[in-house]
N, C-alpha and C positions, 0 to 999 in steps of 0.2 A: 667591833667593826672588822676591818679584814688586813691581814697582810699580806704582800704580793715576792713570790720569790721567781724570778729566772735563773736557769742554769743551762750555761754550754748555747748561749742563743744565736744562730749565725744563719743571716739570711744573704739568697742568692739570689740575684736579680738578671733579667736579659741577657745575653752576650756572657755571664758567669761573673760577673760583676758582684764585689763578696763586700757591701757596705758596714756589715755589723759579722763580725768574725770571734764567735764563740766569748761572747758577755754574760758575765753572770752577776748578779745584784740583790740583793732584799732591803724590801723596807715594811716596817713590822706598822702595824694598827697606829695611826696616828701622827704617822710621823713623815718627814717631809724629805726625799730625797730629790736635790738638783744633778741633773746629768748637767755638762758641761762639756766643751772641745771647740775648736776650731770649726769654719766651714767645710764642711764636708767631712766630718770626725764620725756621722752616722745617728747623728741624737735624732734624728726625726726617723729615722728609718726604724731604730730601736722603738720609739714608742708608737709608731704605726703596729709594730710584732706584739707589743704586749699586749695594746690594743684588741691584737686577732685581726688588721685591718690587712695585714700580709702575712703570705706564708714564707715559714722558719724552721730551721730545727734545731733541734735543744725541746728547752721545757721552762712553761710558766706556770703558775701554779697560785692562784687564790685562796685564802686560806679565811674564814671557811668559805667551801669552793661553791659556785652558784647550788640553787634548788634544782635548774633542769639542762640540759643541754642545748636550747638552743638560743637563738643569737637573743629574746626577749630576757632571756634570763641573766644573760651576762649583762643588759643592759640595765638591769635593776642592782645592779653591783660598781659595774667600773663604765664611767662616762669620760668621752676624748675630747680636746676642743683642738682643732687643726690650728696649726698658724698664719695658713691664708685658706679659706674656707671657700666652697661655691657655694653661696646663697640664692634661693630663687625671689628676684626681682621686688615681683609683683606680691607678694607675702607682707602684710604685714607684723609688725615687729611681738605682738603679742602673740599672735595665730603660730608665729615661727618658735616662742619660747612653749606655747602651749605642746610642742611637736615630741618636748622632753616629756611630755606624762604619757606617749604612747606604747613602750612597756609594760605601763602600767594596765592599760583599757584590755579589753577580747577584742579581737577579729571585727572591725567597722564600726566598734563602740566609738563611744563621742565622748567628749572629756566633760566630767560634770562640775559641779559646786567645788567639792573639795579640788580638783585638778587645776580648777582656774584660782584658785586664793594661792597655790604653791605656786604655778605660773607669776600671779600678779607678786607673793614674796620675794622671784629672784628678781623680778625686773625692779620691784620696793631697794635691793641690797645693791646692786649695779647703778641707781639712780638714773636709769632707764623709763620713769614713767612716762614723763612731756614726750618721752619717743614710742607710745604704745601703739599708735594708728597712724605710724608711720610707714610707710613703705621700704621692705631691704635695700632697696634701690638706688632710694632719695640719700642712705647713710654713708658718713668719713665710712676712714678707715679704720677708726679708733672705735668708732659706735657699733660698728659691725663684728668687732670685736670680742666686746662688752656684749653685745646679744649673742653671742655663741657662747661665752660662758655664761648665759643667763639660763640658756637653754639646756647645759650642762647640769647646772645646780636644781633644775625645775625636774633631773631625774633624780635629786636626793639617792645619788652614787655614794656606794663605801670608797672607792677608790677613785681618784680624780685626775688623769693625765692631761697636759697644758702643753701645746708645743709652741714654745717665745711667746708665754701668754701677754705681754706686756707691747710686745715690739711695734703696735701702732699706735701705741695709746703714750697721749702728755706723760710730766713726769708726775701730774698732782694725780690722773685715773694709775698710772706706776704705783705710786704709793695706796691708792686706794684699794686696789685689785689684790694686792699682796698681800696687806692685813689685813683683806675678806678674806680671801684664803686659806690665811694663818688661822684668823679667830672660828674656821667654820670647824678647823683641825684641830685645832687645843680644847673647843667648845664642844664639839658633837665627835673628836674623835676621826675625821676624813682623811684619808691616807692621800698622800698627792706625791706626784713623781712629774717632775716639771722640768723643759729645757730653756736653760736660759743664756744669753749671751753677755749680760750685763754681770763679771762677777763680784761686785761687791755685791748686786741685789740678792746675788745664788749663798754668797757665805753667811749675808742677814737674815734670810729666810732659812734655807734648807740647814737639817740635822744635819747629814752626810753629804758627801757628794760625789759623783763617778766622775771622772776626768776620762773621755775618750781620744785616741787618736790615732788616725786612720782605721777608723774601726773595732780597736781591742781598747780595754783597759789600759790607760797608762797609771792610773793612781785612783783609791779607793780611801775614804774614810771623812772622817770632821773636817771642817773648811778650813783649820788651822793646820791642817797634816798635809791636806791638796794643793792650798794654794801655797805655795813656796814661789819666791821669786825666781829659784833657777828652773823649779818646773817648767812654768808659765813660760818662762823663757826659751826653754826646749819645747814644748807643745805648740804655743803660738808663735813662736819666732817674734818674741815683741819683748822689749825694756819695760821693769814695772818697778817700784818701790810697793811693797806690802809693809804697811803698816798697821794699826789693830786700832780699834776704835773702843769707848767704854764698858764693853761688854764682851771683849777681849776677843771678836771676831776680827779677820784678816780683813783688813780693806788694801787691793792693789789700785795703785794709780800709774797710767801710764808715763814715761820718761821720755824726752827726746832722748833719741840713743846719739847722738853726737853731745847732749851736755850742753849744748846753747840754747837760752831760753831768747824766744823770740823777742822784743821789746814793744812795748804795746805803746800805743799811740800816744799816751801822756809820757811815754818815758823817750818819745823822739824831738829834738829840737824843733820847733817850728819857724825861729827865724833864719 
């Protein structure tokens, strides 16, 4: 499969406006790195750059690196899913997954036999059927979700960027998304670089993890080295107990930071 390395990556946006200020990263064949940080730390602006979806400088680098140079070939390699997406309306929800085998076709081809059974397998893995002649239109926000990574996986990408692939979806499609994910990357090898907001989901999933804040690297390595209570605490300005769950990954949970737990309704007199 492919590994993806950035070095020195810093992009400059309108007015000099410097989001991602010289990040550098790798994640080797197969393995799963979560970016992480606060709002507005840069996680989407960085993987919009790896992407190619903006311009940067530094250097990314695929490894091994596409067959040709243009944008068809990068897309038979590394597939994006935005975190809010513009979908067109009136598209049906098949027609839109089929949109991942276009890479694949020449110039006005039409997607055949083999194009529609990958199509119809991502929408099979996403549990996307009942919604195949549906209109983008008619969908939550969770389901439109779920069809942009359907359409992701329908380009059978070595590399798979996810930006808060979770954050409109319940917590039971949370878990389902996650260990598709995982099993597409232990099973076939799918390298994924995912931002996520939710950190215990990023310490249960991801190998490594970047911690950004205000744009640079504040901490780099395994989810037990990143996530530390006084990090978090410096990064997001927030109280957490990190504790480790049976597989000896960090799990933080947030603290009231004054120390008084609210009292819940059974625990108030009611006479």
């Amino acid at each position: 499969m492919s590994a993806l390395t950035a070095t020195d990556v810093r992009v400059v946006l309108d007015r000099g406006v410097v989001p991602v200020d010289g990040v550098s990263l790798r994640v080797d064949s197969g393995g799963w790195l979560g970016v992480i940080g606060p709002n507005g730390a840069g996680k989407s602006t960085l993987l919009k750059a790896l992407a190619g979806l903006l311009p940067y400088q530094g250097a990314v680098t695929l490894e091994p690196a596409p067959e040709g140079s243009q944008r068809r070939d990068l897309a038979r390699v590394l597939a994006y899913v935005a975190q809010q997406p513009t979908l067109p309306p009136n598209v049906s929800v098949r027609e839109y997954v089929l949109l991942g085998r276009t890479p694949y076709l020449g110039y006005l081809g039409n997607p055949g036999r083999f194009d529609r059974e990958i199509a119809d397998g991502a929408l099979a893995r996403l549990e996307l059927e009942s919604l195949a002649h549906r209109r983008l239109g008619t969908l939550s926000g969770g389901e439109r979700q779920r069809v942009v990574l359907a359409r992701a996986l329908a380009q059978q990408p070595r590399v798979l960027l996810l930006d808060e692939p979770t954050s409109a979806l319940d917590l039971g499609h949370q878990q389902h998304v996650l260990e598709l994910v995982d099993e597409l990357r232990l099973d076939e090898g799918l390298t994924v670089i995912s931002t996520l907001h939710d950190l215990t989901a990023a310490a249960q999933y991801a190998d490594r993890l970047v911690l950004l804040d205000r744009g640079r690297v504040a901490a780099a390595g395994i989810p037990a080295e990143v996530l530390s209570e006084s990090r978090i605490r410096e990064v997001y300005r927030a109280v957490v107990s990190v504790t480790t769950d049976i597989s000896g990954r960090p799990v933080p949970t947030p603290v009231r930071p004054s120390g008084r737990p609210r009292p819940c309704r059974r625990d108030v007199d009611s006479g």
